[in-house]
Residue, then its C-alpha position, 0 to 999 in steps of 0.5 A: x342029390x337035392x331034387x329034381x325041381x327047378x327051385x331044387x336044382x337052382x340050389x343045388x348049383x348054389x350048394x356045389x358053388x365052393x366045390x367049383x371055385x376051388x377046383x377052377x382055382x387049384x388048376x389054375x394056380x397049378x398053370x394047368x390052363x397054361x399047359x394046355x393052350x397049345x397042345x393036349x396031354x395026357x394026365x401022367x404029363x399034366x401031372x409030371x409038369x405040375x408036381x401032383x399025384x396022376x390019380x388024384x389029378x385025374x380026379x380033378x381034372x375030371x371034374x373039370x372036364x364035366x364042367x366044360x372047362x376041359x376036354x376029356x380024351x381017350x386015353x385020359x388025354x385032356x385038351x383046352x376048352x374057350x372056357x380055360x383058354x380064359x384062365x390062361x396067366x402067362x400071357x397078360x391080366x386074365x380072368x385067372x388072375x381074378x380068379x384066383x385073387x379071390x378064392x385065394x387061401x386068405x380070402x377063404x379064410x376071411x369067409x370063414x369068419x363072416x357069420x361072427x363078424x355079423x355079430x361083433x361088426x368086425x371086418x371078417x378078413x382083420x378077424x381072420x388074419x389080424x391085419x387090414x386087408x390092404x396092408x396084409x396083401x400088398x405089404x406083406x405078401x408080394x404073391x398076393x399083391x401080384x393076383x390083385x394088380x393083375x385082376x384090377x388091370x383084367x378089370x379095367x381091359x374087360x370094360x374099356x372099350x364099351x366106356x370109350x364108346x360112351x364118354x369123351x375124356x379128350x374134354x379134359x386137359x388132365x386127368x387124374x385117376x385116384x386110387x388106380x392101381x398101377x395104372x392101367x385105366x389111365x395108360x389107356x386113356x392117355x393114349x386114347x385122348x391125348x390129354x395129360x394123365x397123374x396116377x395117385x394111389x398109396x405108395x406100396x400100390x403104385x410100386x410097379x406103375x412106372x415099369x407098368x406105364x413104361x410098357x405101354x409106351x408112356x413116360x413121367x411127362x404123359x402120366x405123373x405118378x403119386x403116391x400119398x393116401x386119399x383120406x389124407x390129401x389129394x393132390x392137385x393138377x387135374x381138371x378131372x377125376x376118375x374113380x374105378x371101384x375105388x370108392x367101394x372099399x370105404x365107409x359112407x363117413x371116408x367116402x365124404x372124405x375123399x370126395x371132399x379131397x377131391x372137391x379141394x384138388x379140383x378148379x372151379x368147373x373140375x368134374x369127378x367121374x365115378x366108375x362103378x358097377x352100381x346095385x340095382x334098386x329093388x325090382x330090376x334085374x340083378x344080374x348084368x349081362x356079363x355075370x356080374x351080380x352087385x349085391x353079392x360082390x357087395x358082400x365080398x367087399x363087406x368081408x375085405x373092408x371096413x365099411x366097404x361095400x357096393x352101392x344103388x346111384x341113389x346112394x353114391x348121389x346122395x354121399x357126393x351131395x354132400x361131399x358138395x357136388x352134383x349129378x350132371x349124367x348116368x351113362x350105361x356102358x352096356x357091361x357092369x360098369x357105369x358112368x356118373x359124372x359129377x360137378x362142383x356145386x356152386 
């Protein structure tokens, strides 16, 4: 339809982009990826388990078959592909879970208002829906709330093990992990290192992380949970702080404040180590290994958040510079997600 060039047919698939993200969302949150984990079906059950119309479904699920993420039968019988065995939400955080946290109907709708909010300096989602992005997703829509802990938890599973092969948090005796969520990159240290873990986030964030922590074989006494508000005040305790993307929700002005918190909750020889998928510096490759290209999630960021976006090293350099700490190492995980380990300075 646009022509047959490379340059063509590279737009092309940027034109079509909505059209799949949307027809991936609508059959995942309809659980059709669940249904057919184990077993192929045919349209007519498809559509009976999910309360659709047959010949509108069929449309649909064509489509996705076209994509790869299924597999069309004769007989319209379709089957489960490695591509929607990774959309599967019944059995654990997935890729699903992401998914559909972020092509959502609010999320949509706060796209829709980003070309005003260019021009006014609004954030686009407040626009959209009168509210802040946190307070309206984990306040007021438990549905919601559920997606986002679940994404941030498929997050942190996807990357673990590459960052475990890197960096040693069994140097630490305690570390803290603000603004984790409900827990899963502590739980996962803890019991990988041994050491003492706390969990600060804001209250209505860390709801579900005692039964969450519970699940993964952990009690009070081996992760603290905290809730309170990081530009307010950071509790003490920890001779570490981790940070998983936390960062990227606030401007460079609440970055300081939060890193200026951390300086106060930590000892002399506390360090901060920064999890993050960083932008690349102009010239370097812009796509990670696993999809993942900074700038663009970067705008995503911009259209949730006040200031929010993601950052270059150079930049997250510069702001805990002065927040009074210094860069000791970068360490690459061989995924999106880097290491930065920073110390006080003196």
């Amino acid at each position: 339809m646009l022509g047959t060039t490379s340059a063509s047919k590279k737009l092309a698939q940027m034109v079509y982009g909505y059209w799949q993200s949307q027809c991936l969302y609508i059959a995942t949150n309809l659980g059709i990826p669940n249904l057919l984990q184990s077993e192929s079906m045919t349209v007519e059950a498809i559509a009976k388990a999910t309360s659709t119309k047959v010949e509108t479904l069929y449309v649909l699920l064509r489509a996705l078959a076209h994509l790869g993420v299924f597999v069309e039968k004769p007989g319209r019988v379709f089957a489960a592909t490695e591509l929607s065995q990774l959309l599967i939400t019944n059995a654990g955080p997935s890729v699903g879970h992401f998914l559909m946290h972020i092509t959502e109907p609010s999320m949509w709708d706060a796209w829709r208002e980003l070309g005003d909010s260019l021009k006014t300096g609004e954030v686009a989602f407040e626009r959209a829906h009168g509210k802040k992005f946190y307070e309206f997703f984990m306040t007021e829509n438990p549905d919601s709330r559920n997606l986002f802990n679940n994404a941030m938890s498929f997050l942190t599973n996807q990357a673990i093990d590459s960052l475990f092969e890197v960096y040693d948090f069994g140097q630490f005796d305690t570390v803290m992990d603000v603004g984790g969520n409900q827990g899963a990159l502590i739980a996962y240290i803890v019991k990988k290192f041994g050491c003492k873990g706390i969990l600060f986030d804001l209250p209505h964030e860390v709801e579900t992380a005692p039964d969450y922590l519970s699940k993964q074989g952990l009690d009070e006494n081996q992760v603290k949970v905290i809730g309170g508000n990081a530009l307010e005040e950071i509790p003490k305790g920890a001779d570490a702080i981790v940070m998983k993307y936390f960062l990227s929700v606030f401007s460079s002005q609440d970055t300081i404040k939060v890193l200026t918190g951390c300086k106060k909750a930590l000892p002399k020889e506390g360090k901060v180590i920064l999890l993050q998928t960083l932008v690349p510096p102009r010239g370097a490759p812009v796509e990670y290994p696993d999809g993942t290209i900074p700038a663009l999630a970067a705008v995503q960021m911009m259209v949730t958040n006040p200031g929010g976006y993601w950052r270059t090293e150079q930049e997250y350099k510069e702001l805990f510079e002065t927040s009074g700490f210094q860069l000791e190492k970068v360490i690459y995980t061989g995924t999106s997600l880097t290491v930065m380990e920073f110390s006080t300075l003196s």
